[in-house]
N, C-alpha and C positions, 0 to 999 in steps of 0.2 A: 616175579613181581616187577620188577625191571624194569622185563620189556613189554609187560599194559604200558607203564607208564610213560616211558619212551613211546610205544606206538601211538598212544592217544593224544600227546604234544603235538606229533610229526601229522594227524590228520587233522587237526585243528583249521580252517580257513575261516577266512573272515568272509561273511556273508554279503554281497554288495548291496544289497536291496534292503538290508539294515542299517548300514551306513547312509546309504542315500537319504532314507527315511529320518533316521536319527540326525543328520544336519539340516535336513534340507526342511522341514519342517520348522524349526527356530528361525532357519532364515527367511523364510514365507511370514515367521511371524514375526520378525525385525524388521522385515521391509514393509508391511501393512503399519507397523506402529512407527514408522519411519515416517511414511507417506500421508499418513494421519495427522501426525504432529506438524510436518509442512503446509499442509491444506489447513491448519488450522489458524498459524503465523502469517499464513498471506491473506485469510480469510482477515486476522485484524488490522492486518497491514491496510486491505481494503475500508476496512472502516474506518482507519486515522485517516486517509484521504476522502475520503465523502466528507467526515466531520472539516475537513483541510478546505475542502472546495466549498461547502454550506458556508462558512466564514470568510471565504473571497467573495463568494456571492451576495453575501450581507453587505462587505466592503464595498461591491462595484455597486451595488443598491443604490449604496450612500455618498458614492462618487458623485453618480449621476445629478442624485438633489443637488448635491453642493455644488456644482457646475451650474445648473440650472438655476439655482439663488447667484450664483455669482454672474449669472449672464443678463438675469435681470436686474442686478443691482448698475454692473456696465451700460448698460442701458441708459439708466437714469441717472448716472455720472454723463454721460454724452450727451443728453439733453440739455443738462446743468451748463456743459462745458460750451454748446452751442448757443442756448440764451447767452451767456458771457462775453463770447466774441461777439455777438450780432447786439450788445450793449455797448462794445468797446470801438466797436466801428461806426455807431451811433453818435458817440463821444467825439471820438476821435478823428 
């Protein structure tokens, strides 16, 4: 009885194409759930920058008017400022 039992240990091998299978499959399926969850984080990374830029671009919107109001307010500060002298030289 022995030696089954001793012969049957001693031929025992580990089958490679079992092993292979049995890791190599978790790992296929760790790196899909890996690569999923990355594509997913840069996916909203992308979306806090569109919302990032949509709100510059509101901002440069409103740059513009306000430049635009302030060029025409210069304007008619220079006018003012030029009746003034051509008064003071009238005077003067």
């Amino acid at each position: 009885m022995t030696g089954v039992l001793a012969a049957s240990s001693s031929t025992s091998s580990v089958n490679p194409t079992a092993v292979l299978i049995s890791v190599g499959i978790p790992f296929v399926l760790c790196a899909a759930i890996a690569v999923i969850v990355w594509a997913y984080f840069r996916l909203q990374a992308h979306r806090a920058d569109a919302v990032a830029m949509a709100e510059y671009r509101k901002l440069a919107e409103q740059a513009v008017v306000n430049q635009q109001e302030l060029r025409t307010e210069i304007a008619r500060l220079t006018l003012k400022v030029e009746a003034v002298e051509k008064l003071m030289r009238d005077v003067g």
